[in-house]
BATOR-373094 format. One line per 2 residues: number of its first residue (from 1); their letters; for each residue y, z, x of N, C-alpha, C. Coordinates in nm, 3 decimals, decimal comma. Example, Ala and Ser with C-alpha at 12.3 -4.5 7.8 and 13.67 -1.06 7.14 Angstrom:
BATOR-373094
1> AS> -0,569:0,780:1,319:-0,450:0,780:1,230:-0,330:0,780:1,320  -0,225:0,708:1,285:-0,106:0,714:1,367:0,003:0,787:1,290
This chain:
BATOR-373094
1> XX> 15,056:11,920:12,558:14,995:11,875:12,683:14,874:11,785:12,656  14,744:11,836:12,599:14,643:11,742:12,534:14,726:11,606:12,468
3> XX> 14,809:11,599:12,383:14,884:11,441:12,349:14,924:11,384:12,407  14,999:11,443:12,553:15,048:11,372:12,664:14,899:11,363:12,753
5> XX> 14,816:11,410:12,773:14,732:11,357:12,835:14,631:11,229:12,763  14,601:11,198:12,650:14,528:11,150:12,537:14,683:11,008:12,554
7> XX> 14,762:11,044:12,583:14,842:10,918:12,564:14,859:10,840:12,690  14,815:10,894:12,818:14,838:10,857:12,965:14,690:10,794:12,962
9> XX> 14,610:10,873:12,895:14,444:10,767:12,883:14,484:10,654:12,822  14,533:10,607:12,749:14,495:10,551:12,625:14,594:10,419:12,747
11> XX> 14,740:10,463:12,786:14,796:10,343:12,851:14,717:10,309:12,977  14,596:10,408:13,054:14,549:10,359:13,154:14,453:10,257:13,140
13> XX> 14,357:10,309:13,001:14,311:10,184:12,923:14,348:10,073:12,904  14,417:10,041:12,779:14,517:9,969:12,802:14,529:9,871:12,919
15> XX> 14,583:9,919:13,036:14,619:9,861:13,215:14,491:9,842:13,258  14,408:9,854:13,191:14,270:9,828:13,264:14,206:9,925:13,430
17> XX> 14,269:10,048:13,427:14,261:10,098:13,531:14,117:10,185:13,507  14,103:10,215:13,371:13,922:10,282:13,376:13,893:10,182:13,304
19> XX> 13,739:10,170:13,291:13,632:10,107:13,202:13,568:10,171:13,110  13,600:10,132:12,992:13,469:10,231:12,919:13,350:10,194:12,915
21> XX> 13,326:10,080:13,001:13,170:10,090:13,020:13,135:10,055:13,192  13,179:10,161:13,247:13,151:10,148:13,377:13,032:10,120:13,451
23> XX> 12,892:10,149:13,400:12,769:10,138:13,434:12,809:9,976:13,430  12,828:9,911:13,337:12,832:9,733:13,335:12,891:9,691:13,435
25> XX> 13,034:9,759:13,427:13,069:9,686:13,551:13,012:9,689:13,688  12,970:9,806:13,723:12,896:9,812:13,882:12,769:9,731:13,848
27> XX> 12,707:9,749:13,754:12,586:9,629:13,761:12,634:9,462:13,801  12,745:9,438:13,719:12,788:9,257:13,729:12,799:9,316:13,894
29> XX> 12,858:9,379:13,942:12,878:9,345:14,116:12,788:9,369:14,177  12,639:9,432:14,112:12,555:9,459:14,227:12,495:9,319:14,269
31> XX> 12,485:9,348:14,423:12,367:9,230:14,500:12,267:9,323:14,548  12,134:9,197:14,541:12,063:9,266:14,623:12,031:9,323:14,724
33> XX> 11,952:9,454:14,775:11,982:9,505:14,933:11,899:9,347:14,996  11,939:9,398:15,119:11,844:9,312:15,198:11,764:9,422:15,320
35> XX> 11,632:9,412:15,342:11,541:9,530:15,390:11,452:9,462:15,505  11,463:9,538:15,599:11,380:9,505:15,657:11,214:9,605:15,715
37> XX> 11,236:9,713:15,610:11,100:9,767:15,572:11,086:9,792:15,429  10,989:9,840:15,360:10,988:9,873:15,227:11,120:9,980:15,187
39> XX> 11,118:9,964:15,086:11,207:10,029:14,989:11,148:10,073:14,874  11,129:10,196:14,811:11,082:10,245:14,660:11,179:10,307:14,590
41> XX> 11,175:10,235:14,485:11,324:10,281:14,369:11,252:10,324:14,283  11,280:10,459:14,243:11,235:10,554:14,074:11,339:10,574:13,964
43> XX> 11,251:10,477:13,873:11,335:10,454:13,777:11,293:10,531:13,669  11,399:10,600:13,589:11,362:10,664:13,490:11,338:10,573:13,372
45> XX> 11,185:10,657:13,305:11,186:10,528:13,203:11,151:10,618:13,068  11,168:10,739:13,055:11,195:10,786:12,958:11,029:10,942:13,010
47> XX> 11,005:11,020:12,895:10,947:11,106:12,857:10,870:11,153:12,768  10,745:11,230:12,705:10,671:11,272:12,573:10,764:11,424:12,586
49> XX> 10,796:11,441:12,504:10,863:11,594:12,444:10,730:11,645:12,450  10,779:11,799:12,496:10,663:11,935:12,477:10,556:11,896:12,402
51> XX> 10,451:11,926:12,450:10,344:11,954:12,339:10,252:12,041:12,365  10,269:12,154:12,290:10,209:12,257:12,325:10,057:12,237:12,301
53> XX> 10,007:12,224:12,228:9,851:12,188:12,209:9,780:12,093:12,312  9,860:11,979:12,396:9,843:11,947:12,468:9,696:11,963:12,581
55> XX> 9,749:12,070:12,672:9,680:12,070:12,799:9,546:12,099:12,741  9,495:12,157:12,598:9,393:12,194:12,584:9,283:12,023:12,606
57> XX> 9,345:11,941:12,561:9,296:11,799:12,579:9,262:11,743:12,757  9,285:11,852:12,828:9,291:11,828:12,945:9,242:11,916:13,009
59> XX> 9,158:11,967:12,932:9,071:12,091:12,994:9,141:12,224:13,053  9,262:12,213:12,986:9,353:12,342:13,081:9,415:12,469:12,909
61> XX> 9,445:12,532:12,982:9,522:12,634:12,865:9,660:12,669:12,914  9,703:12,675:12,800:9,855:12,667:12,757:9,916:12,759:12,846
63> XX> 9,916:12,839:12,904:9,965:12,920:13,019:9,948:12,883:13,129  9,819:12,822:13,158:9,795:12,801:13,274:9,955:12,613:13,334
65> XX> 9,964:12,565:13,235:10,034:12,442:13,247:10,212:12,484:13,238  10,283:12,451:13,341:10,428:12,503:13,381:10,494:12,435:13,301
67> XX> 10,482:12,343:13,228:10,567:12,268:13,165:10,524:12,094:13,068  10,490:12,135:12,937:10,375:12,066:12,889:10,469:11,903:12,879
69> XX> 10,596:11,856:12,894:10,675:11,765:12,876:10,547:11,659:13,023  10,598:11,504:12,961:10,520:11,462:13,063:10,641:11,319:13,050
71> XX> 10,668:11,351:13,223:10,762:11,252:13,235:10,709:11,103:13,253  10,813:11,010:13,200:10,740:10,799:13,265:10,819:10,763:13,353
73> XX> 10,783:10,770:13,466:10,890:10,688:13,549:10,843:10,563:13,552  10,941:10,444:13,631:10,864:10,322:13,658:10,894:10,315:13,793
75> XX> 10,876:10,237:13,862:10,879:10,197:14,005:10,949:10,084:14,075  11,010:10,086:14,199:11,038:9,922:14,229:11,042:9,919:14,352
77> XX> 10,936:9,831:14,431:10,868:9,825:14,573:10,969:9,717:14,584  11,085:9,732:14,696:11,168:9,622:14,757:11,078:9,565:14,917
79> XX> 11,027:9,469:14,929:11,003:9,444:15,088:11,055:9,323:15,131  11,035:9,304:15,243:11,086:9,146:15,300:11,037:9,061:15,250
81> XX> 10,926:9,067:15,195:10,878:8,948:15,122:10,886:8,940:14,977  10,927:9,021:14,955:10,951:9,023:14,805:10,929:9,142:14,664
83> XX> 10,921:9,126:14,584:10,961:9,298:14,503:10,822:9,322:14,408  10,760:9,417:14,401:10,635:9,512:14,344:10,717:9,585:14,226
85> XX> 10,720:9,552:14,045:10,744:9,672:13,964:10,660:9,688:13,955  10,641:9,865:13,932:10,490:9,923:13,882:10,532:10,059:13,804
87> XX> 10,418:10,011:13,685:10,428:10,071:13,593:10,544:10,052:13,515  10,553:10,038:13,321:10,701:9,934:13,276:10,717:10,049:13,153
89> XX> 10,712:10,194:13,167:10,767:10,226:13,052:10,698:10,241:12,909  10,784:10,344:12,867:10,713:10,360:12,712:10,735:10,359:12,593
91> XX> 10,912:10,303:12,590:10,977:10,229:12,501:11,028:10,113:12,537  10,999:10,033:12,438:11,057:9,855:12,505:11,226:9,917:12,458
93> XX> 11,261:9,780:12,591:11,422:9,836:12,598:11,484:9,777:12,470  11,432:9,706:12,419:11,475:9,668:12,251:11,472:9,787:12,183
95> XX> 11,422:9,890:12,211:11,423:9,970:12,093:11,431:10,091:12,171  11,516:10,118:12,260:11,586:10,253:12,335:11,654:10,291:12,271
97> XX> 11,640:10,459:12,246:11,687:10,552:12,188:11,628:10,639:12,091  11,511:10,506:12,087:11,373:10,551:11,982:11,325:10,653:12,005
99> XX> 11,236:10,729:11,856:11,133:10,758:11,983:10,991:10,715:11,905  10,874:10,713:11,971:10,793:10,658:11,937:10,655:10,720:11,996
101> XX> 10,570:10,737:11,897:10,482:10,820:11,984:10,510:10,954:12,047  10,646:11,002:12,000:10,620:11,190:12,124:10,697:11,124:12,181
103> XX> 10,739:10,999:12,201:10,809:11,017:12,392:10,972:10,920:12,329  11,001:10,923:12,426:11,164:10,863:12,428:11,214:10,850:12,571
105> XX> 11,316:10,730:12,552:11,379:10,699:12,692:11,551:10,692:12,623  11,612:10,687:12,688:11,763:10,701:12,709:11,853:10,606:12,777
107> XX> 11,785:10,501:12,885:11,819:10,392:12,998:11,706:10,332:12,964  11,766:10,118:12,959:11,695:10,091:12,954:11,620:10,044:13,075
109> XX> 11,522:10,026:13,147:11,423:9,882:13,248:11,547:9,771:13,278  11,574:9,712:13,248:11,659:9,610:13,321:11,756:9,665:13,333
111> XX> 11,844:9,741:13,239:11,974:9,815:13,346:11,981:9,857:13,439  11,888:9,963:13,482:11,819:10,000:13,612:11,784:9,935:13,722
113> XX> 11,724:9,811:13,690:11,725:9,689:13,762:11,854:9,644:13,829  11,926:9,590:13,679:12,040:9,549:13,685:12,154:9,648:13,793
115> XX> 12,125:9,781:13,810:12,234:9,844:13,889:12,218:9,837:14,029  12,104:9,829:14,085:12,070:9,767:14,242:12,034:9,609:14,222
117> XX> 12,106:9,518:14,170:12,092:9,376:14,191:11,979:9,280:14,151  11,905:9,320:14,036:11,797:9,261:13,995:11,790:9,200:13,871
119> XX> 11,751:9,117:13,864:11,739:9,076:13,715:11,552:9,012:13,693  11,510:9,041:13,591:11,333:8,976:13,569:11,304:8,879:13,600
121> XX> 11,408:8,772:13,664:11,322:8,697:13,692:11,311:8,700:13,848  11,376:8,823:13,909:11,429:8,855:14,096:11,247:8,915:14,116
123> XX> 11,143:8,965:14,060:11,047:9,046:14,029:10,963:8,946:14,089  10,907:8,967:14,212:10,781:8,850:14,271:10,669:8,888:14,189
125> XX> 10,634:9,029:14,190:10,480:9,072:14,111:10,519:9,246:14,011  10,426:9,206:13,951:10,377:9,325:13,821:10,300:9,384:13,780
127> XX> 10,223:9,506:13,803:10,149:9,514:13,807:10,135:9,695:13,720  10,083:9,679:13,674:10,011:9,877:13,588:9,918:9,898:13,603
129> XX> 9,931:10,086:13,594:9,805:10,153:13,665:9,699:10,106:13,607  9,771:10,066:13,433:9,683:10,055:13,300:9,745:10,041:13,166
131> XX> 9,704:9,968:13,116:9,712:9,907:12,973:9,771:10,011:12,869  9,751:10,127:12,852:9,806:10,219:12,741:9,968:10,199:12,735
133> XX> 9,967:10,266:12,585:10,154:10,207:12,597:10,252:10,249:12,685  10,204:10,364:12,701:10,328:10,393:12,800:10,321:10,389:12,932
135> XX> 10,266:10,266:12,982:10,252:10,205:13,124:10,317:10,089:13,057  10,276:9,998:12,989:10,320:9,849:12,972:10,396:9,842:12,843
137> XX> 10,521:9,883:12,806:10,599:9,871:12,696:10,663:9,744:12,738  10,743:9,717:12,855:10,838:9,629:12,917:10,769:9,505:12,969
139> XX> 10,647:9,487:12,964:10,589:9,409:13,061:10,587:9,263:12,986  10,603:9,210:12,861:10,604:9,096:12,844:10,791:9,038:12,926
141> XX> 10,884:9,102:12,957:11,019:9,106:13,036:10,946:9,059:13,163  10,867:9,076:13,196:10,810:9,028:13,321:10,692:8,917:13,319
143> XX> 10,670:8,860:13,258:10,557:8,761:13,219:10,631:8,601:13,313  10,748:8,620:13,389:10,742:8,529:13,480:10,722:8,529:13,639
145> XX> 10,678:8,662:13,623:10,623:8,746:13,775:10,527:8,736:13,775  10,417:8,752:13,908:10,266:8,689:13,919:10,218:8,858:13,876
147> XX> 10,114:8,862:13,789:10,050:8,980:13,728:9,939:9,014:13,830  9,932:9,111:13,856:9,851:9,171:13,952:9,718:9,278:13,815
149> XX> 9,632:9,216:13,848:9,517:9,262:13,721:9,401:9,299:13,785  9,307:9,374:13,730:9,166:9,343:13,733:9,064:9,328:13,634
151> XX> 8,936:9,266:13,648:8,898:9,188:13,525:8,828:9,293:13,437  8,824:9,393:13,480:8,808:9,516:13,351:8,894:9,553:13,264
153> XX> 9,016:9,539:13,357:9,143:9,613:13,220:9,166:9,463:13,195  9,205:9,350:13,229:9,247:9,235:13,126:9,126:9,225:12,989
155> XX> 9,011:9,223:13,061:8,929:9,262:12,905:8,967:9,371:12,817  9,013:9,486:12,871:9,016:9,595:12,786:9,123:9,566:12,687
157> XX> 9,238:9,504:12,735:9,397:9,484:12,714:9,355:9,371:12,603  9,289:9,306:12,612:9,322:9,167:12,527:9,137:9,179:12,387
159> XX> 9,063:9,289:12,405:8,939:9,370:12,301:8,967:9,344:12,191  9,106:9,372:12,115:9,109:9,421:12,045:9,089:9,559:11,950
161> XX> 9,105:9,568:11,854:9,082:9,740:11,785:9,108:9,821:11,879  9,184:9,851:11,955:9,221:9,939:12,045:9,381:10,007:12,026
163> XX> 9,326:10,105:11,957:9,489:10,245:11,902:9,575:10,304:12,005  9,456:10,272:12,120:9,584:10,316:12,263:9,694:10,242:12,345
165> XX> 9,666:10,101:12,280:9,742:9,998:12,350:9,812:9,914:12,270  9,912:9,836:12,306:9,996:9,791:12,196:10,041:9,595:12,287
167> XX> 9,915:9,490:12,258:9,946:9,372:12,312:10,050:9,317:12,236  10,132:9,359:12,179:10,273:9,287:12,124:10,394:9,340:12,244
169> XX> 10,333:9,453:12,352:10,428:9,433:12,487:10,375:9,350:12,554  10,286:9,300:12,594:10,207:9,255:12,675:10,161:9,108:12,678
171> XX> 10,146:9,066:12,548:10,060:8,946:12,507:10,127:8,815:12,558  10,236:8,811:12,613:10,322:8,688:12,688:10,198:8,672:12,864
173> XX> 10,185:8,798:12,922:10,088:8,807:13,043:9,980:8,715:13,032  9,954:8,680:12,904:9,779:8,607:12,901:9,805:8,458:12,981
175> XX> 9,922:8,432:12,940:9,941:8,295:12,999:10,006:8,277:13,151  10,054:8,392:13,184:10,124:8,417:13,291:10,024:8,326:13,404
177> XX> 10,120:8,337:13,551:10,071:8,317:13,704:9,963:8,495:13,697  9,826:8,493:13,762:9,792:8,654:13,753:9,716:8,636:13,908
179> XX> 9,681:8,766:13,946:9,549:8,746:14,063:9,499:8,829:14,017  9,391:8,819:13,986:9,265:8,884:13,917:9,225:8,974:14,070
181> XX> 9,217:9,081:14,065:9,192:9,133:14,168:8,995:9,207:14,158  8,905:9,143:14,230:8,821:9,151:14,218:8,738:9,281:14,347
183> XX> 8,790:9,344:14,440:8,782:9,415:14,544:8,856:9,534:14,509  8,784:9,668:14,591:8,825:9,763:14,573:9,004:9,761:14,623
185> XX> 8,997:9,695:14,764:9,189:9,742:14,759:9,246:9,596:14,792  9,359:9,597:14,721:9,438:9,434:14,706:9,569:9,501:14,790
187> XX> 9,581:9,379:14,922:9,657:9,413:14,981:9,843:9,328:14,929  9,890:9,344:14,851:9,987:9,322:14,823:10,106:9,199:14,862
189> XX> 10,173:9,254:15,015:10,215:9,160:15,061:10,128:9,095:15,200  10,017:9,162:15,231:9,952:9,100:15,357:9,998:9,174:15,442
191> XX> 10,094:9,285:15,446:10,077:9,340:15,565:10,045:9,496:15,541  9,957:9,525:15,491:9,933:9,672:15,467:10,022:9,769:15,396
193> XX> 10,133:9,698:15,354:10,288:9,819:15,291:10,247:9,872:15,166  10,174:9,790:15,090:10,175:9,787:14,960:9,999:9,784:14,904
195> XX> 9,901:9,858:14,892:9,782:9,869:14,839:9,787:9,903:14,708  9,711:9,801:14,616:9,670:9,878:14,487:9,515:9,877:14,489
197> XX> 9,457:9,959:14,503:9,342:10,022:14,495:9,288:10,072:14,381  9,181:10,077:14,312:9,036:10,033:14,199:9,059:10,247:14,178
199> XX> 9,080:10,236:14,081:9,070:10,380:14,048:8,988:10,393:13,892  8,923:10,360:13,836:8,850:10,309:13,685:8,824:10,429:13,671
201> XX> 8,812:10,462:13,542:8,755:10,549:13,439:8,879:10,627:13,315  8,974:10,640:13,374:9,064:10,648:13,265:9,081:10,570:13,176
203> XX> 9,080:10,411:13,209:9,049:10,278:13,083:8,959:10,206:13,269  8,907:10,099:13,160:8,818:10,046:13,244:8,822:9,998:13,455
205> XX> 8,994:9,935:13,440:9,068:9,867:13,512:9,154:9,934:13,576  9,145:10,109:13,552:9,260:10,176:13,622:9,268:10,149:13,777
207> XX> 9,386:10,186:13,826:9,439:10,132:13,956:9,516:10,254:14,014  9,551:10,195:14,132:9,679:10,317:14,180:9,729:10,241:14,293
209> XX> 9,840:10,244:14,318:9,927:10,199:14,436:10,005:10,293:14,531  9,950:10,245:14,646:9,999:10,320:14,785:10,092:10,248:14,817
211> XX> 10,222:10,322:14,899:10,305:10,291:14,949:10,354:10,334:15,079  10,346:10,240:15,136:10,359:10,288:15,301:10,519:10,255:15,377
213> XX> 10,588:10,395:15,350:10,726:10,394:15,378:10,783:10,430:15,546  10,857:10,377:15,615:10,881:10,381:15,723:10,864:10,502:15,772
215> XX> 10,990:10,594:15,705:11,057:10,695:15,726:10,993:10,795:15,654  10,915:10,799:15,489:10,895:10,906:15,416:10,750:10,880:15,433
217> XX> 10,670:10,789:15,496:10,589:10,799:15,515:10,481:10,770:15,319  10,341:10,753:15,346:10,281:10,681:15,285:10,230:10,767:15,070
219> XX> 10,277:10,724:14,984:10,307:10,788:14,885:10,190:10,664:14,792  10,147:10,737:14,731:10,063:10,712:14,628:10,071:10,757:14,463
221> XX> 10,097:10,619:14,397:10,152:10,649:14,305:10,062:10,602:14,211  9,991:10,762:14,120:9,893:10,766:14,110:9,849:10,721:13,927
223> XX> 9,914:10,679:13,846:9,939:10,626:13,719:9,869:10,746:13,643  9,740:10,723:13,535:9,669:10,881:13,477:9,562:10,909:13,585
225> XX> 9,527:10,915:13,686:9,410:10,923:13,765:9,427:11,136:13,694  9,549:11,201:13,734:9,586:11,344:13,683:9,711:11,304:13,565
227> XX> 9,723:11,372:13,487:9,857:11,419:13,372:9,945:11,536:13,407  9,855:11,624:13,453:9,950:11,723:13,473:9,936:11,784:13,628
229> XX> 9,986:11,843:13,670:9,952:11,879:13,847:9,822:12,004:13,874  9,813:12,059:13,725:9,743:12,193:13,730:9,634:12,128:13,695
231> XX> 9,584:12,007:13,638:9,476:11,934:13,670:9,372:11,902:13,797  9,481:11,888:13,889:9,444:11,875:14,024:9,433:12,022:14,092
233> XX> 9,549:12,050:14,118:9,549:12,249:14,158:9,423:12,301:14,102  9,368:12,296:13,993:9,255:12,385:13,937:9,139:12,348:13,890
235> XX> 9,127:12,222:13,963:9,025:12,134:13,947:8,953:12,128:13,769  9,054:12,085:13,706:9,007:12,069:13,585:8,951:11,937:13,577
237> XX> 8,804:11,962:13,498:8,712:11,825:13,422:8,848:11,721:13,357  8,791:11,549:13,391:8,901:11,526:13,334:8,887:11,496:13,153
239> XX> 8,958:11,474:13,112:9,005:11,463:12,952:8,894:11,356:12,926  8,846:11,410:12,781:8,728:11,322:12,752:8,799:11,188:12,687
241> XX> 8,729:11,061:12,711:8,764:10,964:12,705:8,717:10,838:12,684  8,729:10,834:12,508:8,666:10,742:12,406:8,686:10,568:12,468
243> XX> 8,783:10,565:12,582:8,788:10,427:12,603:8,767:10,393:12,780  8,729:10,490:12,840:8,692:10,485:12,935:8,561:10,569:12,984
245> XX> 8,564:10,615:13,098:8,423:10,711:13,138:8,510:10,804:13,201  8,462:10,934:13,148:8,461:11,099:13,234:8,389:11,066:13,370
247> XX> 8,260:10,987:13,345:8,173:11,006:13,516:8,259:10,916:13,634  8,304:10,823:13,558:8,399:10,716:13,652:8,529:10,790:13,671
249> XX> 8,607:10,883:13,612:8,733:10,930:13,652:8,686:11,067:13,777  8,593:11,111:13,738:8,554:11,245:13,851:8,511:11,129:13,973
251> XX> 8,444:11,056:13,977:8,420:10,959:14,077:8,548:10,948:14,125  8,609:10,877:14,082:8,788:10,809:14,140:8,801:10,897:14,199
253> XX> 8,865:11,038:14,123:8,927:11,172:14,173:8,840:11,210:14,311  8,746:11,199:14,294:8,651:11,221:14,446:8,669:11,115:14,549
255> XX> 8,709:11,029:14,509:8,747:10,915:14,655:8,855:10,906:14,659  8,956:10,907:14,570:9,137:10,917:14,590:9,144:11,027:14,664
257> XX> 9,035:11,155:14,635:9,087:11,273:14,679:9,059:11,281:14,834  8,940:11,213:14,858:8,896:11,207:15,002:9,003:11,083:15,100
259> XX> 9,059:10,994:15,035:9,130:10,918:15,089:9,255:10,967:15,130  9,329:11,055:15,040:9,463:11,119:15,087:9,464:11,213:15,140
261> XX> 9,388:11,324:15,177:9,313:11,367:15,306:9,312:11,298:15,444  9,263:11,189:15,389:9,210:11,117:15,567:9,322:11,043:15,583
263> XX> 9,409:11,015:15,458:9,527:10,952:15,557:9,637:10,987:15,545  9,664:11,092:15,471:9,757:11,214:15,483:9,877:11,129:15,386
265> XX> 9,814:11,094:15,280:9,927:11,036:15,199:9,945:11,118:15,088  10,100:11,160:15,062:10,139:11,214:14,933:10,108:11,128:14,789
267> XX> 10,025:11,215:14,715:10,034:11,169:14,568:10,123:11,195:14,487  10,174:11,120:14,438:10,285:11,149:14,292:10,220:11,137:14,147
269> XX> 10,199:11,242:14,092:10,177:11,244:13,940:10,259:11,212:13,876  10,279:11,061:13,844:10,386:11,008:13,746:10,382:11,059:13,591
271> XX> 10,331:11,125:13,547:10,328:11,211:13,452:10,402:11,326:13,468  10,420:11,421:13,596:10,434:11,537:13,628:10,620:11,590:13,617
273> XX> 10,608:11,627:13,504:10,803:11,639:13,483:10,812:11,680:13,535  10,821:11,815:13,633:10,894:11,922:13,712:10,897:11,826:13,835
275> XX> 10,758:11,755:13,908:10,814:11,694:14,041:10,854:11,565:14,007  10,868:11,495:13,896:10,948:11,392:13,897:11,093:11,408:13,886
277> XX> 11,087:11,556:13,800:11,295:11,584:13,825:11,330:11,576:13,956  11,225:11,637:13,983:11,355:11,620:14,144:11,341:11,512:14,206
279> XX> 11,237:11,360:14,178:11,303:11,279:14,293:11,394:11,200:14,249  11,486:11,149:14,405:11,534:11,072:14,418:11,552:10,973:14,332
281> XX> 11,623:10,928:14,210:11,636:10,822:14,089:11,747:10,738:14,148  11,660:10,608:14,142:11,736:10,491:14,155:11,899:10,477:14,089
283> XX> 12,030:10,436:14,165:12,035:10,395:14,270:11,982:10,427:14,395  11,964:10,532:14,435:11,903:10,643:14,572:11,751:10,549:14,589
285> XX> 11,729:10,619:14,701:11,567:10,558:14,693:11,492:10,606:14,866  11,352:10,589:14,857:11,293:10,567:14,963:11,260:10,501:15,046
287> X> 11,264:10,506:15,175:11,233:10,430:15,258:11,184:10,450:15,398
């Protein structure tokens, strides 16, 4: 029975009736949606394996933290006017399967793209919470999209001697289209959908982007402002920090924290494996 079944594959092959690479093919046919409110796609962009020693770097203890894995997602803001990636990952898709640093991805950034109708150069803007590698692995793939910056982290990014960041993803951006964003909140497309807002002290230039969804209503996607959720839950000091300021991240955390309060917006700890398993991964999405 197994030989007669192993031989009915092999002629359906053959006839072209399966694909063995089916992900390709639904990508060549995808088009883009067309929207007439925002859209947010979560893209998986890989993970750091366990580390138990971890949370102690984060002012927390090893019991107190549900699950020391810290997931990367990336992001993709669809609107009528045009598309927001945020945040690019922590293995360049040249070298998926790697792992590098603790972490690993499995799918690359443009396939993901590629399966809801996108390709790098479909990408109006680009923008990270922050410079460390595993925000901007992918981002020179996007160096023909307008860079959304501010003039603390482009200094920080382009310093030099800096072990946390890696400008061989990045270093195509220097020449790029950018808007130097000089104000606490940069309104995106001009109509309020899309805020990235001044969050500093994790690296100089940190950021965070709000998203204001029809239906799921307004989500903030919060890059390291927290790492883990029991950071926030238990009000832990944040992680001391040789390339930024402790007094500037408790600052942030005190006005992010008073802001999503007053406007009743969900934060997402893009770090946070347990609530990133469960959302919604692109194809699926919000809106």
């Amino acid at each position: 029975m197994a030989s007669l079944t192993k031989a009915v594959m092999a002629l359906a092959l053959a006839a072209g009736l399966f694909s063995s690479t089916p992900r390709a093919a639904s990508q060549a046919a995808a088009k883009k949606p067309t929207v007439s409110t925002p859209r947010l796609y979560v893209f998986d962009c890989g993970y750091f394996f366990a580390r138990e020693n971890a949370p102690a770097a984060y002012h927390l203890q090893r019991e107190q933290v549900a699950d020391t894995r810290m997931s990367v997602p990336c992001f993709l803001v669809v609107h009528p006017r045009g598309t927001l990636l945020w945040d690019l990952g922590v293995i360049p898709d040249a070298r998926i399967g790697e792992t590098i640093g603790g972490a690993t991805s499995t799918r690359t950034l443009k396939s993901q793209l590629a399966e809801i109708g996108y390709q790098p150069a479909d990408v109006t803007y680009v923008a990270f919470s922050h410079a460390h590698k595993d925000h901007s692995a992918n981002a020179n793939d996007y160096a023909g999209s307008v860079w959304l910056t501010r003039p603390a982290e482009r200094d920080f990014m382009f310093a030099g001697n800096n072990p946390r960041v890696d400008p061989a993803y990045y270093d195509k951006l220097k020449t790029s289209r950018a808007v130097v964003i000089d104000k606490d909140e940069y309104d995106v497309f001009g109509d309020g959908a899309v805020i990235l807002k001044a969050a500093p002290g994790h690296t100089p230039g940190h950021q965070v982007a709000i998203v204001r969804l029809a239906g799921t209503g307004p989500i903030m996607l919060c890059g390291d402002l927290y790492h883990y959720p029991e950071e926030r839950s238990l009000h832990a000091d944040p992680p001391d920090n040789e390339q930024g300021s402790v007094e500037q991240t408790r600052e942030s955390r005190r006005k992010i924290e008073e802001y999503v309060q007053r406007t009743k917006t969900k934060m997402w700890i893009e770090h946070d494996f347990i609530t990133n398993a469960s959302l919604k991964k692109s194809p699926a999405y919000y809106e």
